[in-house]
C-alpha positions in Angstrom: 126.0 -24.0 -32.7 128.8 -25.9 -30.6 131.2 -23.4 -28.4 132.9 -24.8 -25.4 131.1 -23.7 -22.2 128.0 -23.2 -23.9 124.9 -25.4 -24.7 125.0 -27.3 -28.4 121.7 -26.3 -30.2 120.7 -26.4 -33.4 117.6 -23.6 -35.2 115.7 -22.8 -38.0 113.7 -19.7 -38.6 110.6 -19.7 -41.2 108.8 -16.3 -41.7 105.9 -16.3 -44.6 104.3 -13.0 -45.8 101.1 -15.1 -45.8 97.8 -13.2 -46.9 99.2 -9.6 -46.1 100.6 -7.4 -48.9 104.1 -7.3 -46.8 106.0 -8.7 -43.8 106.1 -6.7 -40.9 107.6 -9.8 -38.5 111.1 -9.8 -38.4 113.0 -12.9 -36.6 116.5 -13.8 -36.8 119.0 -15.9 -34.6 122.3 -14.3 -33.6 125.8 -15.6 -35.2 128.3 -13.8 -32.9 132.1 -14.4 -32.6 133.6 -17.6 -31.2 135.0 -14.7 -28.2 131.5 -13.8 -27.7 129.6 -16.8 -28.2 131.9 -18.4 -25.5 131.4 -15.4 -23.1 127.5 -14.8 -23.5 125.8 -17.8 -25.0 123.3 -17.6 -28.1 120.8 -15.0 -28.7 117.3 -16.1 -30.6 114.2 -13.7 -31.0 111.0 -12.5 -32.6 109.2 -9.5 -33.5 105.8 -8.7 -35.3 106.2 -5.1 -36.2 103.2 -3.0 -35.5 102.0 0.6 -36.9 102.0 0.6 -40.5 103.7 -1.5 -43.3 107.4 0.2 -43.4 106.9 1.2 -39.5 106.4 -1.6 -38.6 109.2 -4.0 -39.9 111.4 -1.0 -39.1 110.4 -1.4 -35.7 110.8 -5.4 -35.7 114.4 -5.1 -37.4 115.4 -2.3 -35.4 114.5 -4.2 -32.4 116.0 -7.5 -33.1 119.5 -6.1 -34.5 119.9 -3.4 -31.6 119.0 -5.8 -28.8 121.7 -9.0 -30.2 124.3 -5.7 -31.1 123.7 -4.4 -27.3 123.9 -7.7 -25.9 127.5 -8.7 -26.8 128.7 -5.4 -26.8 127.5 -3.8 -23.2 129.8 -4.7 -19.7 130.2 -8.0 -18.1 129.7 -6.7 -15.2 126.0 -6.2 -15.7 123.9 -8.6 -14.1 121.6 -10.5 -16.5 118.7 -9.0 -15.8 119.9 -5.3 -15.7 121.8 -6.2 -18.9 118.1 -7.5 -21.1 116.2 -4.4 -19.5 119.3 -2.0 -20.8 119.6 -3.9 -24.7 115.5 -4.1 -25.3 115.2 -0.4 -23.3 117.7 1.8 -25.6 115.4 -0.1 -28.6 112.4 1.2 -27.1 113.4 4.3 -27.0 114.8 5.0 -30.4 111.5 3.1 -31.8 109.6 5.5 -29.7 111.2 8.9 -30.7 111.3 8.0 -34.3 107.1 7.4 -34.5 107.0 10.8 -32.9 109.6 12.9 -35.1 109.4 10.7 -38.6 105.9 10.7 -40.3 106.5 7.5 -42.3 106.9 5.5 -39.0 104.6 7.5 -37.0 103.1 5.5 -34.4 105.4 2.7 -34.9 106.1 0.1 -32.8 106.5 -3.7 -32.4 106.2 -7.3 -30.1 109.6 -8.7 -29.0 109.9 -12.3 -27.9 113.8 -13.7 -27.0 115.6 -16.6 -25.3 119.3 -16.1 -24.6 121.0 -20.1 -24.4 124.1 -19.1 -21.5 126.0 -22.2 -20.1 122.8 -24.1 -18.8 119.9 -21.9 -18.6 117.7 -20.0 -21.0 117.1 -16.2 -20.0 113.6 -15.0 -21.5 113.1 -11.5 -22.4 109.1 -10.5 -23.3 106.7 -7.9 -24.3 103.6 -8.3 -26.6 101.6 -10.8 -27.9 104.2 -12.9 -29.5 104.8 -16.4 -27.6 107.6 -18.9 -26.6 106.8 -22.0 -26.2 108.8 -25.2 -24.6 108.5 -28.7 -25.2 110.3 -31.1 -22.6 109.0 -34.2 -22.8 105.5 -34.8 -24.1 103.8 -32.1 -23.1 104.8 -28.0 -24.3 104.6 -25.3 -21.8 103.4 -21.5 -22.9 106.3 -19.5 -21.2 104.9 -15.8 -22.0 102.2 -13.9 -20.9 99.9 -12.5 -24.3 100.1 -8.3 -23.1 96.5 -7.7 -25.0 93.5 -6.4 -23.6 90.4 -8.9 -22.3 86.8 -8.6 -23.5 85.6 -9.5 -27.2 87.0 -7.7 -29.8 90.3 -6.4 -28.1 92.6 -9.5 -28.2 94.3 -7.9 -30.6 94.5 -4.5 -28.9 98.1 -4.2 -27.0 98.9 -2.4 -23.9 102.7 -3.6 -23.7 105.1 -3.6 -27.0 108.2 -2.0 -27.3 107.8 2.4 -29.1 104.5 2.5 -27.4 105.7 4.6 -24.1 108.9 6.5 -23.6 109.5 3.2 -20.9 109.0 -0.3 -21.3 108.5 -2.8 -18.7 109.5 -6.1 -19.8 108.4 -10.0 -18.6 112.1 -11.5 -17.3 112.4 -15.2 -16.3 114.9 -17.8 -16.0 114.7 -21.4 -17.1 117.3 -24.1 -16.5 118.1 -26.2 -19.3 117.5 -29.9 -20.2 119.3 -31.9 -23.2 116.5 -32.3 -25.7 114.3 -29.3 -24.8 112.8 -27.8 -27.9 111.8 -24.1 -27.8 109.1 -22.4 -30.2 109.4 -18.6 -30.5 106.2 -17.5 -32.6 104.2 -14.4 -33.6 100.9 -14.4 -33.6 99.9 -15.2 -37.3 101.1 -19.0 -36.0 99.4 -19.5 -32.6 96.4 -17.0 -33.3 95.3 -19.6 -36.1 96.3 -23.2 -34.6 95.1 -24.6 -31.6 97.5 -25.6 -28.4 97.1 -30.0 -29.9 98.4 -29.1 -33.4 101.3 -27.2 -32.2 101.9 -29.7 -29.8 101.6 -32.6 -32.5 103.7 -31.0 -34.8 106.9 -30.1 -31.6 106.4 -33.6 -30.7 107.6 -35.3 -34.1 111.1 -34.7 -33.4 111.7 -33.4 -36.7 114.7 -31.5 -37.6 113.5 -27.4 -36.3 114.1 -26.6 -40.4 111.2 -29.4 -40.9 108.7 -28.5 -37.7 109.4 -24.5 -38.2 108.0 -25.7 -41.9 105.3 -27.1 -41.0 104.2 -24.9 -38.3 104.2 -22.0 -40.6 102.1 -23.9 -43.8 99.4 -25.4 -41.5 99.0 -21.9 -39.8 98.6 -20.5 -43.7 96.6 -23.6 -44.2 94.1 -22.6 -41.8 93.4 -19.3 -43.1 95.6 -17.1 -40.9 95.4 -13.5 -42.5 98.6 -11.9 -40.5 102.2 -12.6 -41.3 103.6 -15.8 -39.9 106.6 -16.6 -38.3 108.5 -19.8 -36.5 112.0 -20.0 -35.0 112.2 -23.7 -33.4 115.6 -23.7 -30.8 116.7 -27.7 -30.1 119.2 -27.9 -27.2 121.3 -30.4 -28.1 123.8 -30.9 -25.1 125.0 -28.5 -22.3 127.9 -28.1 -20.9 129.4 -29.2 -17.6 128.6 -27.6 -14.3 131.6 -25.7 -13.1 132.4 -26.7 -9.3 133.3 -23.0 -8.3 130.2 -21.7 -9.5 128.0 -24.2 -7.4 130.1 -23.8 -4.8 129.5 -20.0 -4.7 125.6 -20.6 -5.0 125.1 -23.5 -2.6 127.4 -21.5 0.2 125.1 -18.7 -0.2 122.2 -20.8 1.8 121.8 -21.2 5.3 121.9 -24.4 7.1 118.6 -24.3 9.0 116.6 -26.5 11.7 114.2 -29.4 9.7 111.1 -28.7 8.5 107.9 -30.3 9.4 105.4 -32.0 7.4 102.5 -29.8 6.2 105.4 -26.6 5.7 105.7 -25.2 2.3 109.9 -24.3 1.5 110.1 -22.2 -1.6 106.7 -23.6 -3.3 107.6 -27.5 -2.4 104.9 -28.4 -0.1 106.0 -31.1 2.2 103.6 -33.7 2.5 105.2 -36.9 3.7 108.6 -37.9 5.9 109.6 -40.6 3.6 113.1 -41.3 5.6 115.1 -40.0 8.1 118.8 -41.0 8.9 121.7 -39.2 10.8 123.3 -36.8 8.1 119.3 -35.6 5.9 116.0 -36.1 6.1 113.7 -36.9 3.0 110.7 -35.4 1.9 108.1 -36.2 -0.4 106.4 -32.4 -2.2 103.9 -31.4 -4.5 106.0 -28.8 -6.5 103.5 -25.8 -6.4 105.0 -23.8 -8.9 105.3 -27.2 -11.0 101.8 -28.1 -11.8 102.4 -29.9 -8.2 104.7 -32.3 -9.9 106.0 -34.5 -6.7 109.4 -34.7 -6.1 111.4 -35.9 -3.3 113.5 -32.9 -1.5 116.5 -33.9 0.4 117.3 -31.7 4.0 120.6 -31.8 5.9 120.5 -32.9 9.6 122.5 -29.2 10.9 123.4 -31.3 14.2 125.9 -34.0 12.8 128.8 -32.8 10.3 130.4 -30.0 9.8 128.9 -26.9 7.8 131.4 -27.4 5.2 131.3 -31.3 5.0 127.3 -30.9 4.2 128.2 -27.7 1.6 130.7 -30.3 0.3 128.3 -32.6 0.3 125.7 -30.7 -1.8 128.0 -29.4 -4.3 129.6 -33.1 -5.3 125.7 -34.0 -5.8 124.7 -31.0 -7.8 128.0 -31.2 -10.0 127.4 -34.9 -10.7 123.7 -34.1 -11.3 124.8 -31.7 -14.0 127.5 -34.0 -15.7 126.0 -37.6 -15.8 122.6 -38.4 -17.2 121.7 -42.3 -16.9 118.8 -43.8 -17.0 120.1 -46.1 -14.0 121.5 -42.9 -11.4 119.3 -41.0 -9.5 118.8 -37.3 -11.1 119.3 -33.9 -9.2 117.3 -31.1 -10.4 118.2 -28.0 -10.7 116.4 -25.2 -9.5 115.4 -21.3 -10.9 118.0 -18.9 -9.7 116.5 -16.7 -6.7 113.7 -20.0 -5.6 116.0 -21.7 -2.9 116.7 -19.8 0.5 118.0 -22.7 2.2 120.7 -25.7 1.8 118.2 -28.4 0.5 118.4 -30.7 -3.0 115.4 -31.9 -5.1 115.3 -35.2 -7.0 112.5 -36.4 -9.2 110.0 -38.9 -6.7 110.8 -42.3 -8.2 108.0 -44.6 -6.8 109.9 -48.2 -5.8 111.6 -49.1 -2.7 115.0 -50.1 -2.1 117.0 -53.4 -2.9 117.5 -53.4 1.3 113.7 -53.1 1.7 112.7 -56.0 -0.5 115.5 -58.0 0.5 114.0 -58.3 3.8 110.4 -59.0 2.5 111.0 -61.3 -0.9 111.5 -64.8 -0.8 115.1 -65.2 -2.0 116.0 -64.1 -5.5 116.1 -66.5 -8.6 119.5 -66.7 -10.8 118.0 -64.8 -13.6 116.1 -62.4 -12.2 119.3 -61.7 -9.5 121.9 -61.1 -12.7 119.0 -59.1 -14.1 119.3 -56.8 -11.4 123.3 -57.2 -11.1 123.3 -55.9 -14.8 121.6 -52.9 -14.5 123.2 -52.0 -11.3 126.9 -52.3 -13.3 125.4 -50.1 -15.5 125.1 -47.6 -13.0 128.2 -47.7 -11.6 129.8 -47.6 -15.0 127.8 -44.6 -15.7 130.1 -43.1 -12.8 133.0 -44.3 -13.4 133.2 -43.2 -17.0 133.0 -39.9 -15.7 135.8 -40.3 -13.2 133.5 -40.8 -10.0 133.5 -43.0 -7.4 130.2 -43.8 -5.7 131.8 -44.9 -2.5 128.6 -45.9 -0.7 127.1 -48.4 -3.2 124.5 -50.6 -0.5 121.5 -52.0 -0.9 119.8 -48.4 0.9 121.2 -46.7 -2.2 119.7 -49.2 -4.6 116.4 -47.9 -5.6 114.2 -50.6 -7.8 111.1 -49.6 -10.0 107.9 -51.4 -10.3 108.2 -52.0 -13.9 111.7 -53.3 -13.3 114.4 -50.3 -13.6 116.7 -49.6 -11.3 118.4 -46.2 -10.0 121.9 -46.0 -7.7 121.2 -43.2 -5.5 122.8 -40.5 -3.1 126.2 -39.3 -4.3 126.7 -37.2 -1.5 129.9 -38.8 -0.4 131.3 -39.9 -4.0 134.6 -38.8 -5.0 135.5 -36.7 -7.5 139.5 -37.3 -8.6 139.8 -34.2 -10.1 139.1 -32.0 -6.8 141.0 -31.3 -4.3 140.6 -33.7 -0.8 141.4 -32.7 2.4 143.3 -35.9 3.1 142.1 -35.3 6.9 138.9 -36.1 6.9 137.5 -39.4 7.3 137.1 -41.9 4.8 133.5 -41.7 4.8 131.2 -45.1 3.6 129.4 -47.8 5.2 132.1 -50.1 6.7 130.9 -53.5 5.7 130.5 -52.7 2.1 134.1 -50.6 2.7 136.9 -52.6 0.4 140.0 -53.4 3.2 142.3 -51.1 1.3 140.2 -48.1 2.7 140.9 -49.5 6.2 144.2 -48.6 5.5 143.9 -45.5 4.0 143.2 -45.5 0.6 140.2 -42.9 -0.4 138.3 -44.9 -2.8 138.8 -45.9 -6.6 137.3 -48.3 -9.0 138.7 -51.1 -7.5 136.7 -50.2 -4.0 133.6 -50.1 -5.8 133.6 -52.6 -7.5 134.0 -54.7 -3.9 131.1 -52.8 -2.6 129.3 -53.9 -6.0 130.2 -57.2 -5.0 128.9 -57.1 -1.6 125.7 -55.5 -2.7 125.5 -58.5 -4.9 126.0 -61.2 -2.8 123.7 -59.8 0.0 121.0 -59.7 -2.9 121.6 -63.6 -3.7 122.4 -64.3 0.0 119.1 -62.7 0.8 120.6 -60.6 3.3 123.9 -62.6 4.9 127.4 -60.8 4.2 130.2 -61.8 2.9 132.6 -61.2 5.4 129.7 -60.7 8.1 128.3 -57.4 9.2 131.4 -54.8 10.1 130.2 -52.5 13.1 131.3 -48.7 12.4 134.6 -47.7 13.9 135.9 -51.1 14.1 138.8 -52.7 11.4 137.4 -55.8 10.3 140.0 -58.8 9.7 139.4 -60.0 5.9 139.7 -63.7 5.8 137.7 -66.0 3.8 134.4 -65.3 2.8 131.8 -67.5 3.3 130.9 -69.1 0.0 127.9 -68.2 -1.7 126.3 -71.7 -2.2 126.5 -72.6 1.8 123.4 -69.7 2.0 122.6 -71.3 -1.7 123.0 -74.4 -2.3 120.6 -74.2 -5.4 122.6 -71.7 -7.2 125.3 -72.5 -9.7 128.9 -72.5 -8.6 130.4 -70.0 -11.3 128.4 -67.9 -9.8 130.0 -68.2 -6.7 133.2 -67.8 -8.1 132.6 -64.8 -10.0 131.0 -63.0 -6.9 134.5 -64.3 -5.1 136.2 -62.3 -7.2 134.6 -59.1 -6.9 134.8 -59.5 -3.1 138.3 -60.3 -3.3 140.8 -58.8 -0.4 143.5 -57.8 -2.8 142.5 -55.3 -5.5 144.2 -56.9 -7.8 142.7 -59.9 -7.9 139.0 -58.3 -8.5 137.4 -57.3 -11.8 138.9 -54.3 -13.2 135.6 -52.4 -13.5 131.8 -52.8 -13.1 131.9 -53.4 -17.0 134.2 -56.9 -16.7 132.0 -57.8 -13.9 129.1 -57.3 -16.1 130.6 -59.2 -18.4 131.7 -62.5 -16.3 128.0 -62.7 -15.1 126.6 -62.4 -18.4 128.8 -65.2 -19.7 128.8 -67.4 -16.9 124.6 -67.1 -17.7 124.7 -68.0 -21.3 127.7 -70.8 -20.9 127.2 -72.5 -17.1 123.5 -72.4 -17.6 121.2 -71.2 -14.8 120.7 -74.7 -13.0 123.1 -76.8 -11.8 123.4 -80.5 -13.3 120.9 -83.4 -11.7 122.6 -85.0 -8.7 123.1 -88.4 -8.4 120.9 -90.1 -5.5 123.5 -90.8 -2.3 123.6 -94.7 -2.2 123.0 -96.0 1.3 126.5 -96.2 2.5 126.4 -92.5 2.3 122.5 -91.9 4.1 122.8 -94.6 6.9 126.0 -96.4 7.3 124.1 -98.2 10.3 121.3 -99.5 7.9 123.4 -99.9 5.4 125.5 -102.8 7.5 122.5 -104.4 8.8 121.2 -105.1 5.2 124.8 -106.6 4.4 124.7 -108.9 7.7 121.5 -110.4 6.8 121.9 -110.9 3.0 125.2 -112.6 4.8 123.5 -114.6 6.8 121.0 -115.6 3.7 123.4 -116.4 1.9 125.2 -118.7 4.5 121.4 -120.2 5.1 121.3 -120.9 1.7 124.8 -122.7 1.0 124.1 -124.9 4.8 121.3 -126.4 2.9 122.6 -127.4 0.0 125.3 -129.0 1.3 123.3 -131.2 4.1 121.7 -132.1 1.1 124.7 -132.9 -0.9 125.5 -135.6 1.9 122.5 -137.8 2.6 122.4 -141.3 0.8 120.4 -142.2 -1.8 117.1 -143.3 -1.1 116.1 -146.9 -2.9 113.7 -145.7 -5.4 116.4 -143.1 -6.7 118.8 -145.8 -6.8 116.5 -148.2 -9.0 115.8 -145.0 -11.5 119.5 -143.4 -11.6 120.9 -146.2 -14.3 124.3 -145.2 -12.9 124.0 -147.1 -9.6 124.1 -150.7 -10.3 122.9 -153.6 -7.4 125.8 -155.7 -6.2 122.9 -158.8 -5.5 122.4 -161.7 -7.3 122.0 -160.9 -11.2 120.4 -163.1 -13.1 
């Protein structure tokens, strides 16, 4: 199922007679028009007919067909909630006026179980013993509440289905949707015979829902269920893209109130620890209370700094990018049930860690590998932007948040920059001046190219182990962009390409920088693998070069050695020969007497 501005899902539905002489459940997923699909979304449910054998399948197909027929075909105008109660109500009552006035259906009636898949939620419509189930993650959730009696024998006894009283209250919730949750709508031939672990087991194989609905329905029959048995398994695929009016209209809606305190409970998060505090929000860590206390981190505008409408801005640019990119290396943004939040506040998933500015001023400098690592998985990030048409425009060390087990995650995109919105080209360039490119100095409102120097800052501060660039820019001053200080005067033990390619991606004139955080990726990945991740052996400085002074001493005195040396030999040379050498040299002959 794939219609623009709806979620991409794919379903199965098995039903089995099983041990009973006929099938009184009745399940079916709705196939409307590509106009109606793209208005109202999808439409899956389940019924297990009660009251007799034709009763109650009439009841269950009654049901079913008259709530998806009322669905597409009632007013827009109707709000979501008014509109279920008003499709399942006119149901109820025909089911309950035929079991009074027809004696072949007397007493008739039947469960109803349905999901409606609209842009990025799931709307749940309930009554009976039927059940829904949803598996996000590991672990499925029971969304429905079984509408039987308590005490032994009456768990099968129902005091909520749809015929049984002239009105019908129903269970109504709302759900916002993941990519890859997996719904299970069931009657209770399934879940009445297999136990919460083999259900789970079965969900969490990932096979297609024409496979699990299978096998869900043949190990219930396996196990000796004796009522009819029925599985309709809902994968959600994709959704589609936030729209920015719509959040806007939501997130306006709250008030901008004072900070909370630790120990206060805001709409079931209770607030347990101030993790930071800056001049535009203040962060929170919470036990989600109405999520199995799940901690989270909820994020609380300052009301005394900016504007109203710059923090609304603010808020909206993080929830739309929350709803359109999904990375494993940028910070998520939940969203919450319609009708929790009463207040301007966001909630992000707690991801345990610190950030790259923390342990930069702990850790003893980074090594090469280790440092390009990092560098890496933060391009990533950025990328994962970018390919969406966003720019970050505050990409710092603060933002960089790294995981124990070695991931990564760029957060706060409260500032980014969304081309395809309109700007008010009179407010400030916002950013954190010495990671701001010197184009936005001048006016420009951030682009690739601006991240891509703020990348590069973030990177060299990481290698530098702390030191700038171009040195530390104050706020409201203009910086002059000169030279930067190379990389190897803070690190002489690191190789020089890598210097060069961090020049680069610091560079003063866009042009001269990496096109995007993919090429840079790329240049520090090959300047690994070919320029190595040592520098080659120096050669020992002769002593010229260490001590000049030592150096000319040693040369005076082999000098003077050497002039010792060549006295000596000739004094020698000059002396006459002694008597004895001349009566043994055979060369020298005596001028006496010969005889």
């Amino acid at each position: 199922m794939s219609v623009s501005g709806q979620p991409v899902l794919r379903a199965a539905v098995v039903t089995l007679q099983g041990r009973r002489e006929d099938n009184q459940d009745f399940a079916a997923i709705a196939e409307p028009s590509p106009r109606d699909a793209a208005a109202r979304g999808f439409v899956a449910a389940v019924a297990d007919g009660i009251g007799g054998a034709r009763g109650g399948r009439v009841a269950a197909e009654v049901s079913v067909r008259s709530f998806m027929e009322a669905y597409y075909g009632l007013s827009e105008t109707l709000g979501m909630q008014q509109l279920l109660d008003r499709c399942l109500g006119s149901a109820n009552r025909w089911v309950h006026a035929m079991g009074r006035l027809d004696p072949e259906l007397a007493h008739m009636g039947t469960t109803f179980s349905g999901l409606i898949f609209r842009g990025r939620r799931a709307y749940l419509v309930h009554v009976g013993d039927s059940r829904i189930y949803r598996l996000r993650g590991d672990e499925p959730e029971l969304l429905t509440s079984d509408h039987t009696l308590s005490g032994p024998g009456l768990d099968h006894v129902l005091y909520r289905a749809v015929g049984l009283d002239p009105g019908l209250r129903i269970d109504y919730s709302v759900y916002p949707l993941e990519p890859h949750d997996r719904f299970l709508l069931c009657s209770d031939g399934l879940h009445g015979s297999l136990q919460q672990e083999q259900i789970r087991e079965i969900l969490q194989e990932r096979a297609t829902p024409e496979t699990t609905a299978e096998a869900l329905a043949r190990l219930a029959f396996e196990q000796g269920s004796q009522d009819n048995i029925t599985a309709l398994v809902v994968d959600v695929i994709a959704l589609p893209p936030a729209e920015k009016q719509s959040l806007r209209l939501a997130i306006e809606s709250l008030p901008l109130l004072d900070l909370p305190e630790v120990g206060d409970e805001v709409d079931g998060f209770r607030l347990e620890r101030l993790l930071s505090s800056g001049r535009y929000s203040a962060l929170f860590l919470a036990a989600d209370t109405l999520g199995q206390d799940k901690p989270v981190v909820v994020k609380f505008p300052h009301p005394r700094v900016a504007s109203e409408r710059e923090y609304y801005d603010a808020f909206v640019r993080e929830a739309w990018i929350g709803a359109r990119v999904k990375s494993p290396w940028v910070g998520e943004i939940l969203e919450q049930t319609p009708g929790r939040q009463s207040r301007l506040y966001s909630v992000m998933p707690f991801y345990p860690g610190a950030s790259l500015e923390h342990e930069l001023a702990r850790r003893p400098r980074i090594g090469l590998e280790a440092g390009i690592d990092l560098a890496l998985k933060l391009c990533k990030a950025v990328h994962a932007l970018h390919r969406q048409q966003i720019v970050h425009r505050d990409i710092k060390p603060d933002n960089v948040l790294l995981d124990p087990e070695g991931g990564l995650k760029l957060l706060d995109l409260g500032i980014a920059r969304l081309p395809a919105w309109d700007e008010d080209q009179a407010d400030p360039i916002p950013g954190t001046p010495s990671y701001m490119a010197p184009e936005m100095f001048q006016g420009e409102r951030g682009s690739i190219a601006t991240d891509v120097f703020a990348l590069g800052v973030t990177l060299y501060r990481t290698f530098a182990g702390g030191a700038y660039p171009y040195g530390e820019v104050e706020p409201f001053s203009t910086p002059r962009f000169g030279s930067p200080r190379p990389l190897t005067a803070h690190r002489p033990d690191l190789p020089a390409w890598l210097d060069a390619v961090l020049a680069r991606a610091i560079a003063a004139d866009p042009a001269q920088r990496p096109a995007d955080a993919v090429e840079l990726a790329y240049e520090l990945e090959a300047g690994l693998e070919k320029g190595g991740g040592r520098r080659p052996p120096r050669r020992p400085l002769p002593l010229y070069e260490r001590n000049p002074l030592q150096f000319w001493k040693a040369v005076a005195a082999l000098l003077l050695a050497l002039l010792a040396m060549a006295g000596l030999r000739l004094s020698l040379s000059c002396r006459p020969p002694s008597e004895a050498a001349s009566r043994n040299n055979p060369l020298i002959h005596d001028n006496g007497d010969s005889r």
